[in-house]
N, C-alpha and C positions, 0 to 999 in steps of 0.2 A: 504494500500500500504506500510505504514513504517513495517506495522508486518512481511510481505512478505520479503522485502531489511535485514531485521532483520535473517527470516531464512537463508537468502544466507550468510551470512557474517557469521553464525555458520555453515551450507556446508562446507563452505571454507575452514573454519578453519581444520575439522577432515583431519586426517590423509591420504592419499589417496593410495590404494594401489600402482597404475601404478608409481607414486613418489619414494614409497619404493620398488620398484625393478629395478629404475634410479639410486636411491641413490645407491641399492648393485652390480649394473653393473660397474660403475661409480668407487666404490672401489676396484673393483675383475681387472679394467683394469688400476689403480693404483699398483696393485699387482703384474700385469703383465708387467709393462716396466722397460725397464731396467736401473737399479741404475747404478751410476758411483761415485766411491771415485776418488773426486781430492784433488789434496798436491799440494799447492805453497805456499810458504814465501811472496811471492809478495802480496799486498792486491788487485793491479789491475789487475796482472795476473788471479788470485784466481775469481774475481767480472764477467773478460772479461771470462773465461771459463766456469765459473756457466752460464751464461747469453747463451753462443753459446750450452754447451748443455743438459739449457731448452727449448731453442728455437727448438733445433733438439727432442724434448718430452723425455727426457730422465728425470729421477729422479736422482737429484744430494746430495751429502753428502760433502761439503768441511769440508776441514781443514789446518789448518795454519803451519803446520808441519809435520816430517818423524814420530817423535816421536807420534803426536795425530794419526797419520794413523795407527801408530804401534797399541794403546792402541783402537782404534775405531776397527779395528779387532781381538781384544784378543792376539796380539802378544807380546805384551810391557812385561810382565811377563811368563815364562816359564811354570808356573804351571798354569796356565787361563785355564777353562776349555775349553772357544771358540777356544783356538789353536787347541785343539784336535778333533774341531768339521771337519766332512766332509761335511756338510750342506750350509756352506759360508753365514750365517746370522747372522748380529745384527740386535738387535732391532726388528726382524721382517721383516728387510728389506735383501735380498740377495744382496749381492754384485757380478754386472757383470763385472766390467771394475773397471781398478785403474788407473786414469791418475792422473803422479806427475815429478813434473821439478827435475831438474838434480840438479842445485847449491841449496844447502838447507844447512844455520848451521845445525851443528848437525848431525843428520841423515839424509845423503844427499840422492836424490833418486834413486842415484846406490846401496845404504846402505840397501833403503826400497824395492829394488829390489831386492838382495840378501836375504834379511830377509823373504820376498814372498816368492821366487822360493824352501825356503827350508821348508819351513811348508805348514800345510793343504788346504792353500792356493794356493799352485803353479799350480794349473790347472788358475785361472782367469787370464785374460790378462790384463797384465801391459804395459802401451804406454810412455814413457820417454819422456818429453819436454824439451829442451834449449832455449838459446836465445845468444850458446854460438858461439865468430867471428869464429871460425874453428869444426866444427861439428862431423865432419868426426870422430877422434879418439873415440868423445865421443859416436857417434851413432854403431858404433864396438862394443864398451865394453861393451853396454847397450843389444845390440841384439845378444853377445855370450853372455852376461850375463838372456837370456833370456825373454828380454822385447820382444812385438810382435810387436811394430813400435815407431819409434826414428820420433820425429815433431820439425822443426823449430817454435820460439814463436815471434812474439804473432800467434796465432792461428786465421785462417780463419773460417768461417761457412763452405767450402769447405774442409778443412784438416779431418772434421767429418767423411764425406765419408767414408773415408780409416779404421774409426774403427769398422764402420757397419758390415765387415766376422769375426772380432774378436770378438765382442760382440755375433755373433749368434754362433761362438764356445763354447760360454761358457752359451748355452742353455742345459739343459740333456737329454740328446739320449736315446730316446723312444725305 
């Protein structure tokens, strides 16, 4: 009986195929959801948006500034050969959505909205956050300036909704 319990537990162990074609399902629809670069200075802005959208299964990429948003898409440097990519990937990963708040030293994110809309970039959709008392002028400038929706912060799991037709725009038409 023990030689028996002995062969199960080396069974076990090989390799199985039906696991290795979980495993490569499992990465291919890794492959397929869609990333989102968020930019906030905030750390709990930054923490409460990661959080809302993993929760909505989306694959997120923060970062703590205009500047690392710039250099995370090969923008930071003119000569990068990523700015001149038409393909919209680091890393491996595409970037579908850019969501990034409005006040930022530095390069604020009407700056990184501008810096989008005129490189290789400017097809993905950019979503502008505040949390500023009067909205209005700033959600004007942000959406002639070409963002695809201006959000009051902090951010609901509800406010997601509204990026779900922007995110499927920026799928590639078959």
């Amino acid at each position: 009986m023990e030689l028996m319990k002995s062969e199960n537990i080396v069974q076990d162990r090989q390799p199985q195929p039906q696991e290795e074609e979980e495993i490569m399902q499992q990465e291919e629809e890794e492959e397929q959801r869609f990333h989102v670069l968020a930019v906030d200075d905030s750390v709990i802005d930054r923490k409460l948006l990661e959080k809302l959208l993993k929760a909505s299964s989306y694959q997120v990429t923060c970062v703590e500034s205009g500047e690392k948003a710039l250099e995370y898409l090969g923008l930071l440097h003119h000569s990068s050969p990523a700015s001149s990519s038409s393909q919209h990937h680091h890393q491996g990963h595409k970037v579908n959505l850019i969501m990034t708040d409005f006040s930022m030293p530095g390069t604020s994110g009407y700056d990184l909205l501008k810096r989008i809309k005129g490189s290789s970039w400017k097809d993905v959709p950019v979503v502008v956050m505040s949390s500023e008392n009067v909205p209005s002028r700033i959600s004007i400038r942000c959406l002639e300036g070409g963002a695809e929706e201006f959000m009051l912060k902090p951010l609901q799991l509800s406010d997601l909704h509204k990026i779900q037709a922007h995110l499927l725009k920026s799928l590639p038409h078959s």
